[in-house]
C-alpha positions in Angstrom: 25.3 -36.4 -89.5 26.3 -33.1 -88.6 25.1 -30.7 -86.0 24.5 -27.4 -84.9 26.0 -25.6 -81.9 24.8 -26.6 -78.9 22.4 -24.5 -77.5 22.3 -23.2 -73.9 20.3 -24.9 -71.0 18.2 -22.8 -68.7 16.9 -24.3 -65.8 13.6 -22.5 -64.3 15.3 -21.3 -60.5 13.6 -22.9 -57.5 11.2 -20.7 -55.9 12.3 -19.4 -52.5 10.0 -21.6 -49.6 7.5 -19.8 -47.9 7.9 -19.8 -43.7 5.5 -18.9 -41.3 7.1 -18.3 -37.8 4.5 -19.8 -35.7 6.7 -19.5 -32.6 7.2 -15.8 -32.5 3.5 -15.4 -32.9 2.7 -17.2 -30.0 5.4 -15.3 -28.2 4.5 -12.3 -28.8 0.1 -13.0 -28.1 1.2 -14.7 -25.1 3.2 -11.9 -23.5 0.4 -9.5 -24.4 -2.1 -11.0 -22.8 -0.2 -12.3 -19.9 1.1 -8.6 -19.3 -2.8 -7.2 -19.4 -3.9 -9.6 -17.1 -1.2 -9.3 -15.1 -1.7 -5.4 -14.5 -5.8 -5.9 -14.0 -5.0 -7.9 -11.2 -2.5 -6.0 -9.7 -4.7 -3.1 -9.9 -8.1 -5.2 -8.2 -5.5 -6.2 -5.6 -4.3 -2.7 -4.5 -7.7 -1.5 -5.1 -9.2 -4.3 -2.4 -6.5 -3.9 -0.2 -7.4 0.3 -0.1 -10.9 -0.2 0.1 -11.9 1.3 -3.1 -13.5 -2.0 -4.4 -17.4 -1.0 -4.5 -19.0 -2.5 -1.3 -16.6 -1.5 1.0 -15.3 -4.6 3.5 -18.0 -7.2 1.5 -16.5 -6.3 -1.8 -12.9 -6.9 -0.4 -12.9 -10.9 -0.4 -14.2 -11.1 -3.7 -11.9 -8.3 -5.2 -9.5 -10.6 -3.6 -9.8 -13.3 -5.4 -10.7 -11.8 -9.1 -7.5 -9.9 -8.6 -5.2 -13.3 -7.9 -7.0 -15.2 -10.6 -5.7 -12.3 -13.4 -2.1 -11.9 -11.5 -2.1 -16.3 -11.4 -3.0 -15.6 -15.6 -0.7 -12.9 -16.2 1.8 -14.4 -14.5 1.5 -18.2 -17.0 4.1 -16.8 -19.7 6.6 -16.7 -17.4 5.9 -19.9 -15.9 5.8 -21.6 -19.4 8.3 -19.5 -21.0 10.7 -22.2 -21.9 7.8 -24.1 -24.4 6.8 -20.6 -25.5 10.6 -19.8 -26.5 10.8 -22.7 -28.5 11.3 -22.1 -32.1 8.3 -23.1 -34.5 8.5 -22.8 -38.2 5.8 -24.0 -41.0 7.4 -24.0 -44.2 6.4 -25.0 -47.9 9.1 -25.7 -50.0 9.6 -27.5 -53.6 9.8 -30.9 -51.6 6.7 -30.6 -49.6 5.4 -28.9 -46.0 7.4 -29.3 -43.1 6.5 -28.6 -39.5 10.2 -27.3 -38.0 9.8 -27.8 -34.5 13.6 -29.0 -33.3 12.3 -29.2 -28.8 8.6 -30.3 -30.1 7.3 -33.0 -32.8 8.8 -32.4 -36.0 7.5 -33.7 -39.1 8.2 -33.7 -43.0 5.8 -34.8 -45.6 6.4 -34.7 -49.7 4.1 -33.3 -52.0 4.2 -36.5 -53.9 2.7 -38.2 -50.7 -0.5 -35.6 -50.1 -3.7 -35.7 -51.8 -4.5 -32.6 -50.6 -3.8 -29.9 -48.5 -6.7 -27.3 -46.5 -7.1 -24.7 -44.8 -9.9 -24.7 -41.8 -11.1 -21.8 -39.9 -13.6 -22.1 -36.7 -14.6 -19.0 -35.4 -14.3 -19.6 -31.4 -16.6 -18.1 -28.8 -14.4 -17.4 -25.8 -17.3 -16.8 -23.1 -16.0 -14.4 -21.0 -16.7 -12.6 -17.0 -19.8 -10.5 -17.3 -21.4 -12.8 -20.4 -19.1 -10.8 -22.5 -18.5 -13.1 -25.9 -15.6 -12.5 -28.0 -15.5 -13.8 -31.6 -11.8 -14.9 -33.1 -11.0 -16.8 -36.2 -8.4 -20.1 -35.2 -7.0 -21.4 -38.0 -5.7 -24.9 -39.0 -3.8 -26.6 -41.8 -5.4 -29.8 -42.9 -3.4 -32.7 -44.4 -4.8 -35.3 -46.8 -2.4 -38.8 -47.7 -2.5 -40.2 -51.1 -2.3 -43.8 -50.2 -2.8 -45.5 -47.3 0.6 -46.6 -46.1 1.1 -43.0 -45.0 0.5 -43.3 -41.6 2.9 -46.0 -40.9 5.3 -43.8 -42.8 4.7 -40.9 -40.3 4.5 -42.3 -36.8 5.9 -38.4 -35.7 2.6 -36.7 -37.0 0.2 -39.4 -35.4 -0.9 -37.1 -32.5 -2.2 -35.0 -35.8 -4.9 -37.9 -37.1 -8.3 -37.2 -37.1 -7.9 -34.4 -34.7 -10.6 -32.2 -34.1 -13.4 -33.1 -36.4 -11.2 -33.8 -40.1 -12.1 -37.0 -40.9 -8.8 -39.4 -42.9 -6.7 -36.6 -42.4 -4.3 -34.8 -40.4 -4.6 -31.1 -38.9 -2.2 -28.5 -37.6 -3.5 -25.8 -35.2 -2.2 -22.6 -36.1 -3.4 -20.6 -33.9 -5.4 -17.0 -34.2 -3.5 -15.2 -36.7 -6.1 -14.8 -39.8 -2.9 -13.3 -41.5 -1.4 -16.8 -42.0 -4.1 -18.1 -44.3 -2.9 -15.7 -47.6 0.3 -16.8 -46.5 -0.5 -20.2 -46.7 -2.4 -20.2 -50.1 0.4 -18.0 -51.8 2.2 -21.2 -50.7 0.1 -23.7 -51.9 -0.5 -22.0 -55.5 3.4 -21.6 -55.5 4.3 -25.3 -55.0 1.4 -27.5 -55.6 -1.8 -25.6 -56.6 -3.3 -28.9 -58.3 -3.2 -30.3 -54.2 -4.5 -26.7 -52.7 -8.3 -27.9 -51.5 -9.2 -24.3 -50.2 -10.7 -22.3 -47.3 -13.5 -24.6 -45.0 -15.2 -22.8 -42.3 -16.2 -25.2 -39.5 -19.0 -22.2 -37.9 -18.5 -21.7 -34.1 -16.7 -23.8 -30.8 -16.9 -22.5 -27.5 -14.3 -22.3 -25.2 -13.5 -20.3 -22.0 -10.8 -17.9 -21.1 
């Protein structure tokens, strides 16, 4: 038997993983709303301590203390600064999702082991001073096993179980960034669409500032 020349092999290229870079995000919001604060109450203090606070020498106690409570806020990035430093990395790649998280709880999980992967979004009522309500979107990546030996596999992710209100499963807290969850599906539909479950809005939770 004879045969032809051999032909060529091309192998389909891996696609490049998809990161989000959770840390720098958190960085950044922190900072922001650390330096805001931090200038409010500044500004209440030297306006208490000048008597321009509105109800002259009654209004100065209270001004007091509104403007330490802001400066105490503004001043909570610096004191946690080394956990908000840290580096934090979500990443999808042909093996799976990984949480990259070298000073925190890292974890690794194959596709092969997942019966699906979510996306949840609560939209979270932050009550603040003067009944003022703010509406933002935090957003969560929810993890599904395939069989049930995957917990003991995964002692590293078992401050994940069940948290919140996903039921058999495991969720992430992303954060407030709405721009992660395109991110995320453009992931999902890269590396395992027949595992990608979707968007699930959970409605409202309340929380204070």
């Amino acid at each position: 038997m004879t045969y032809g020349p051999s032909q060529p092999q091309f192998n389909a290229p891996t696609p490049p993983p998809v990161v989000i870079d959770v840390g720098r995000d958190a960085k950044v919001k922190a900072l922001i709303g650390g330096s805001v604060a931090g200038v409010i109450g500044i500004m209440t203090l030297y306006w208490s301590f000048t008597g321009q606070v509105t109800g002259g020498s009654d209004g100065m106690v209270p001004g007091v203390v509104f403007g330490l409570i802001f400066l105490s806020i503004g001043l909570l990035p610096v004191i946690a600064w080394r956990k908000l430093n840290r580096p934090r990395h979500l990443v999808f790649d042909a093996f799976g999702v990984r949480w990259d998280d070298p000073r925190g709880k890292p974890w690794a999980v194959a596709w092969a082991e997942l019966s699906g992967v979510g996306i949840s979004r609560t939209k979270q009522r932050r009550v603040q001073l003067a009944d003022y309500i703010m509406r933002r979107i935090m957003v969560r990546l929810d993890l599904f096993p395939a069989d049930p030996g995957f917990r003991a596999r995964h002692p590293d992710m078992e401050h994940l179980w069940e948290f919140h209100t996903v039921k058999n499963g495991y969720r992430l807290p992303l954060g407030s960034n709405p721009k992660y969850i395109p991110v995320i599906e453009q992931a999902m539909r890269r590396f395992r669409p027949q595992a990608y479950l979707g968007i699930k809005d959970e409605g409202f939770v309340v929380g204070l500032v």
